[in-house]
C-alpha positions in Angstrom: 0.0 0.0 0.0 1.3 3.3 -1.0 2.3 6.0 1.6 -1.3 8.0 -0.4 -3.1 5.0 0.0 -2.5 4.9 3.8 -3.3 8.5 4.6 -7.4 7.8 3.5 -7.3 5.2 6.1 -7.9 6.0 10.2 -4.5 5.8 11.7 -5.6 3.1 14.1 -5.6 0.7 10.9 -2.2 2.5 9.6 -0.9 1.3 12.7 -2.3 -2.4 12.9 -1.1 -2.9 9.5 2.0 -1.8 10.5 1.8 -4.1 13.8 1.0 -7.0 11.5 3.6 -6.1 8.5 6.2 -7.3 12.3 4.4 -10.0 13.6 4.6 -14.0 12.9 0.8 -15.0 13.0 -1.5 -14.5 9.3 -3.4 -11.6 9.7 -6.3 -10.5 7.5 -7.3 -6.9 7.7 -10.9 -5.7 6.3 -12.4 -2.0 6.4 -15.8 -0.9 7.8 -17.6 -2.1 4.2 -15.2 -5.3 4.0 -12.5 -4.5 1.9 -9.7 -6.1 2.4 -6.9 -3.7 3.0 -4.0 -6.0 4.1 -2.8 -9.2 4.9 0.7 -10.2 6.4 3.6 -12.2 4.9 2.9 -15.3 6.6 -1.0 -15.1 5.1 0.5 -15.3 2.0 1.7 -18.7 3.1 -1.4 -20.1 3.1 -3.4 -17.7 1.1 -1.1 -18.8 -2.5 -0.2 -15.1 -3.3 1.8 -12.0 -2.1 -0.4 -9.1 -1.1 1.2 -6.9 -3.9 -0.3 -8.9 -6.3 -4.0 -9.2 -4.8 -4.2 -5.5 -3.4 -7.2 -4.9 -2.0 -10.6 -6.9 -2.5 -14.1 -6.4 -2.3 -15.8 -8.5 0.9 -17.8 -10.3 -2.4 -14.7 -11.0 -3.8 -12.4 -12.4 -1.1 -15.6 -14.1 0.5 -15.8 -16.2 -2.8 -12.1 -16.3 -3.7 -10.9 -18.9 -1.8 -13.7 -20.9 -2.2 -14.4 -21.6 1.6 -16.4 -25.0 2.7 -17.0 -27.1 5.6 -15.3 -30.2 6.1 -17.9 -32.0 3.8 -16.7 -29.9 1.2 -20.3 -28.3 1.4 -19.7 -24.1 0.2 -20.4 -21.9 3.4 -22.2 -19.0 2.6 -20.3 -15.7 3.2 -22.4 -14.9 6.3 -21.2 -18.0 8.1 -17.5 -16.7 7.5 -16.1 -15.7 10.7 -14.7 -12.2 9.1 -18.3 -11.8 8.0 -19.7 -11.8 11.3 -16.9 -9.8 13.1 -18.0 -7.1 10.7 -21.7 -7.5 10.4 -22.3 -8.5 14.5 -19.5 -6.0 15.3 -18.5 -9.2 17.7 -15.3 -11.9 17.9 -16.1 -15.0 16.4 -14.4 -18.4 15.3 -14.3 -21.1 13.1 -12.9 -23.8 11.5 -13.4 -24.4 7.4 -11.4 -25.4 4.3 -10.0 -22.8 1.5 -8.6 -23.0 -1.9 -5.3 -20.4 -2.2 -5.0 -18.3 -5.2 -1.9 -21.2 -5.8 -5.1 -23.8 -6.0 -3.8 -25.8 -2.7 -6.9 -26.7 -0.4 -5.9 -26.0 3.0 -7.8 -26.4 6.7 -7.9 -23.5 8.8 -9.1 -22.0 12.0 -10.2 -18.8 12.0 -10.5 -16.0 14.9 -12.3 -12.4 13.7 -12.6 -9.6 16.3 -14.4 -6.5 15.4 -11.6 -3.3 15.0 -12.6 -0.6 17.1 -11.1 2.9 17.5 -11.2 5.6 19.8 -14.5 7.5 20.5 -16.0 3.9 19.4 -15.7 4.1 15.9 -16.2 1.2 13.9 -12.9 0.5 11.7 -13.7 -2.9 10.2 -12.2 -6.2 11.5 -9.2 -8.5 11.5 -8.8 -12.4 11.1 -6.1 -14.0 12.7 -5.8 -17.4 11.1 -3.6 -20.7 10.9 -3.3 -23.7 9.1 -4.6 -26.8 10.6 -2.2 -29.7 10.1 -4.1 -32.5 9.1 
């Protein structure tokens, strides 16, 4: 993201960005209306691309993307997504659920989404922290 880019976002997100650019666990970062702003090196791990290349992605499009199921290989809907309900329920929630990366490797992950909030209570979007389940 671009230094221009950045300065339309609230500086609570510049700086959790910046937390998650350091830190070892994948992070997913989403705005207020679900677009993805950034995830962290090790996402891309799992998620089959670099950030630079995906840049940010409509909550429709990264909802669909990676082609998320249960462990029947049934699709879950994008309202059962734990990101989803961080953002629409404004509260933390978990799951479990397989994924196609952009590099077409199906993966099982766990899922934790909190809802970001900033000072004065503003609503700034939501975060996934996820991992890899080894299987």
């Amino acid at each position: 993201m671009t230094e221009e880019a950045m300065v339309q976002h609230d500086i609570e997100v510049i700086l959790f960005r910046q937390l998650a650019s350091y830190l070892a666990m994948p992070l997913f970062i989403v705005d207020p209306s679900g677009t993805l702003l950034f995830y962290n090196e090790p996402a891309e791990a799992i998620l089959g691309r670099r950030f630079e290349e995906t840049g940010e992605m409509s909550a429709a499009e990264w909802a669909t993307a990676f082609h998320p199921t249960d462990e029947q290989g049934e699709p879950l809907p994008a309202e059962r997504l734990p990101l989803t309900v961080a953002l629409s329920e404004r509260r933390p929630a978990h799951g479990s659920l397989w994924i196609h990366g952009f590099d077409h490797v199906r993966r099982h992950i766990e899922i934790t989404a909190i809802p970001l909030v900033g000072q004065s209570n503003r609503f700034l979007g939501a975060v996934a922290i996820f991992w890899s389940k080894r299987i």
